[in-house]
C-alpha positions in Angstrom: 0.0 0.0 0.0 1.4 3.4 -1.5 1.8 5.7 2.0 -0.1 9.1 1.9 3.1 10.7 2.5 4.9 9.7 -0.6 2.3 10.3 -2.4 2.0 13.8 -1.2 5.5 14.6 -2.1 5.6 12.9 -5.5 3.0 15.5 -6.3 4.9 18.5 -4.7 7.8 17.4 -6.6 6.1 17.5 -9.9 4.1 20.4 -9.0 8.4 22.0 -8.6 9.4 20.8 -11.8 6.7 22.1 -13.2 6.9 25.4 -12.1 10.4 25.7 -12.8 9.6 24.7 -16.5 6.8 27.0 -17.0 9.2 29.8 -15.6 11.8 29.2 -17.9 9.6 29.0 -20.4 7.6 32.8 -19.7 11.0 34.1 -19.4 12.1 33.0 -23.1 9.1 34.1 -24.1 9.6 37.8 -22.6 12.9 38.0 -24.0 11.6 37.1 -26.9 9.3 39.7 -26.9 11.7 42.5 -25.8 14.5 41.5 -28.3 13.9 44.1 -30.8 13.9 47.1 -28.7 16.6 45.7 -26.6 18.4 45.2 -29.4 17.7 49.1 -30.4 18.8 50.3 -27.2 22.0 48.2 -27.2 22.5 50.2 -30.4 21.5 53.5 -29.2 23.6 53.0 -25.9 26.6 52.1 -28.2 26.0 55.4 -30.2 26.2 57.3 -27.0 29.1 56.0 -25.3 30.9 56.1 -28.5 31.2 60.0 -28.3 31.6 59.8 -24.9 34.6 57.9 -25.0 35.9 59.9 -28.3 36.1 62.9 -25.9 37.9 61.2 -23.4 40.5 60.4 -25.8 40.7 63.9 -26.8 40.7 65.1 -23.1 43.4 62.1 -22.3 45.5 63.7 -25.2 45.5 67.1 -24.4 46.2 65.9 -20.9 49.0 63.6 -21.3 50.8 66.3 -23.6 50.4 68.9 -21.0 51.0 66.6 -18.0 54.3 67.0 -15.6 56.5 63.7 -14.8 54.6 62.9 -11.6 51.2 62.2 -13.1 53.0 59.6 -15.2 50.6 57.2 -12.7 47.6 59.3 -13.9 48.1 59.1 -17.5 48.7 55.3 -17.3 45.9 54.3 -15.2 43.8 56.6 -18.0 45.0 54.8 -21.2 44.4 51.5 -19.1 41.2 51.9 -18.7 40.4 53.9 -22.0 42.0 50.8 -24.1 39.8 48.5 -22.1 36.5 50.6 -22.7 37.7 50.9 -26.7 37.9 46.9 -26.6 34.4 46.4 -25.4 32.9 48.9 -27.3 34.7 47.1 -30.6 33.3 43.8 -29.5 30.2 46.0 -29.0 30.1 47.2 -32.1 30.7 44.1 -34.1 27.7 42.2 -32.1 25.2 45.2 -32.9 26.1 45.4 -37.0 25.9 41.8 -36.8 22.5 41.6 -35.7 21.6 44.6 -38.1 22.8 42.1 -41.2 20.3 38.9 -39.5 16.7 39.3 -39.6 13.5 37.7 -38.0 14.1 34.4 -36.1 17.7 34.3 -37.3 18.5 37.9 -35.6 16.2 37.1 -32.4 18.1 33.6 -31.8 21.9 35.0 -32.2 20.3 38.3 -29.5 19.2 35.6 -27.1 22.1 33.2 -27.2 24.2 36.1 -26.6 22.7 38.7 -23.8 24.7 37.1 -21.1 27.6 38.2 -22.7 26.7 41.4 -24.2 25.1 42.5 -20.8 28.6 41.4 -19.3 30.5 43.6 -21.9 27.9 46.5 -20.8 28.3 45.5 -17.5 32.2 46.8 -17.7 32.2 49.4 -19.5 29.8 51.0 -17.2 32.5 50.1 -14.3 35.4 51.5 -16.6 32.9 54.3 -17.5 32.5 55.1 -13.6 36.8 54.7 -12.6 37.7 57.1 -15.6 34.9 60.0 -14.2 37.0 59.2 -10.7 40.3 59.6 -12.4 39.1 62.4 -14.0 37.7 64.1 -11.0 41.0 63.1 -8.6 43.0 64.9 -11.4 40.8 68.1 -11.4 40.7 68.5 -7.6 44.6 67.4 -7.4 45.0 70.3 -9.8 42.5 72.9 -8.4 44.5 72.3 -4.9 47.4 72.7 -6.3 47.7 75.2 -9.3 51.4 75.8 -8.8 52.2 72.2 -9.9 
């Protein structure tokens, strides 16, 4: 005779699996529905942090021209982190013109199979983004304290 017990948790545990599967599969389906205008403002956000970062070469050129010896540390740390954020924004760049070439299913598919990644990429370039404005802003206040330097 089959105990009430068992019985009782054989359910639960198909009543888990089942929920976990019906999850997983509303969650494909929202992404699948917000792929396109993800896929716009992944463009978009591109766009944007292209000029951003195109005038922080130009202010890390003026700047490392005009610098003295000891911000040597400064300069470095900037081109660092400016030839990390150019990397990522390539790899960035490549991803959205690829998906701009795919269309219908074929474009949807490659945006799913690769938002972990991309949302990583975005992920760092909004940290790199964040330690140049500090860099920036330790320089400015290092030179506003001391203008004889």
């Amino acid at each position: 005779m089959v105990e009430p017990l068992s019985i009782a948790a054989s359910a639960l545990g198909a009543l888990d699996v089942g929920a976990r599967v019906s999850t997983g599969i509303l969650d494909i389906i929202r992404k699948w529905k917000n792929a396109p205008h993800e896929i716009v403002a992944l463009h978009n956000e591109i766009t944007d942090l292209r000029v951003v970062l195109d005038q922080m070469v130009y202010a890390y050129q003026i700047l490392s021209d005009g610098l003295a010896y000891q911000d040597a540390g400064f300069v470095a740390a900037v081109h660092d982190h400016l030839e990390k954020a150019l990397c990522y924004l390539k790899s960035l760049q490549t991803f959205s013109m690829e998906l701009q070439h795919l269309k219908g299913a074929r474009r949807w598919k490659r945006w799913l199979g690769s938002q972990n990644e991309v949302n990583s990429m975005r992920a760092n370039l909004n940290i790199i983004r964040t330690e140049l404005s500090q860099l920036f802003l330790a320089q400015n206040m290092f030179v506003s304290l001391h203008p004889g330097i």
